[in-house]
N, C-alpha and C positions, 0 to 999 in steps of 0.2 A: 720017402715023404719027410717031412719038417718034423722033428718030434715036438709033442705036445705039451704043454707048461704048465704048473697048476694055475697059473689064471686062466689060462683059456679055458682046461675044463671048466673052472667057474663060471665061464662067458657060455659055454659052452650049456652048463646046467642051465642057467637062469635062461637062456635062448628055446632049450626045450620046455622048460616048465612054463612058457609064455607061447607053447605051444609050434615053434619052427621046426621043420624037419632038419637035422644035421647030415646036409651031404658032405660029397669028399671035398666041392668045392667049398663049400662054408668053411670048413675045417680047414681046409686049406689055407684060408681067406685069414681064419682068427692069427692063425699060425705064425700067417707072414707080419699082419700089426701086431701080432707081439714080440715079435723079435726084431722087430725096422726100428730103427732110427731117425730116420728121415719120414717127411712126406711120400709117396706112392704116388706114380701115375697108373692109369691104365696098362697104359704098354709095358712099363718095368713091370706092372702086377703078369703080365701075362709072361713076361721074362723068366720070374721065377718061377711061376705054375709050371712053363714048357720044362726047367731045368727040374723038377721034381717029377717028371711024368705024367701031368696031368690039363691035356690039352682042351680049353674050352673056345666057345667064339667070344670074339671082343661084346656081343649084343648083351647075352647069359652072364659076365663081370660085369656090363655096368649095372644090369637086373639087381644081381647079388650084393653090389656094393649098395644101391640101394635100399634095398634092407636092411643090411649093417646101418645104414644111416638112420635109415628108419627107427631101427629100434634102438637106439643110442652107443653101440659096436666103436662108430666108425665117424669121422668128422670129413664132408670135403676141404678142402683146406683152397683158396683162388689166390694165384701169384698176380693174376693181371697181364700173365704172358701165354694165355688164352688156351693150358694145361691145367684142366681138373685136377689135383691130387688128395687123397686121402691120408688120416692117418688117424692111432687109434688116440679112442676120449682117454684112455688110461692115464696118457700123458698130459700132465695138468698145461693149463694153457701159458701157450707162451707164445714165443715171434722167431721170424726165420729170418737169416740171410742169405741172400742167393745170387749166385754169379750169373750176370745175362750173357756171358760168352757160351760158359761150358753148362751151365743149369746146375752147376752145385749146391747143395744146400746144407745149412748148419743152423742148427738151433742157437738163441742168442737171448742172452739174458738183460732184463733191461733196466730191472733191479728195485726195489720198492717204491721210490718214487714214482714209478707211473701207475702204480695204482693210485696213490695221492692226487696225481696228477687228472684221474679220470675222476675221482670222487669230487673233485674240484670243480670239475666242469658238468657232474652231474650238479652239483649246488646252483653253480652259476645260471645253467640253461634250462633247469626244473625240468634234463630228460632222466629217466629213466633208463640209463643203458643196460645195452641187453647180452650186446657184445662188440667187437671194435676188431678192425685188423691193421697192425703194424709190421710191414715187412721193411727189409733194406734190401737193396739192389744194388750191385756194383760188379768188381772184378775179385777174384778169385785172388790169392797167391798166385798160383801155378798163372792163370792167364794172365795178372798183371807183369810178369817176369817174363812172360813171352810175347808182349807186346812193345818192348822193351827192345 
């Protein structure tokens, strides 16, 4: 199994003291957002479940993830390429880029100005944001080099 991290037990405690039962798959679940990097889909979350020995149905993960989300765990993250993924709140908000050949994804920094850039346009349009998604889309390294 994935060993355990102290924030997870921290995720872990605060999960019980709010009253969740900690099964193998929750535990599982913390385990893998806390040591991902990336976004989650489903099917990779069940990739790694099957390679730790712990096989669920796809119905029972998206159940679980939703709790995670529920109780603040867990963020779905929407590329717009019609794959749900997940990933944990630990990781302070940011943007991704993602290759539409191969589905790569890397985290991308976009650097202080566009928080300026939002408080700007919260001034301008008197909204209220609450939250925003910036992703890029393109080609990879590896696939632009192989398209080549």
């Amino acid at each position: 199994m994935i060993e355990e991290t102290s924030k997870t037990a921290e995720i872990r405690y605060e999960l019980e003291a709010e009253g969740f039962r900690m099964t193998k798959l929750r535990s599982a679940l913390l385990e893998i957002f806390a040591h991902g990097e990336k976004p989650f889909s489903a099917d990779e979350i069940l990739t790694v479940l099957k390679k730790n020995d712990l096989s669920v149905h796809k119905v029972t993960l998206y159940r679980e993830l939703e709790v995670l989300a529920d109780a603040s765990v867990i963020r779905p993250i929407h590329f717009h390429d019609q794959i749900l993924r997940y990933e944990s709140v630990e990781h302070s908000h940011h943007h991704h880029v993602v290759c539409v050949r191969c589905k790569k994804i890397e985290d991308v920094d976009v650097g202080d100005n566009f928080d300026a850039a939002e408080r700007k346009i919260e001034k301008k349009t008197k909204f209220t944001i609450l939250r925003h998604s910036l992703e890029f889309f393109g080609l990879c390294n590896a696939c632009s080099s192989a398209s080549r």
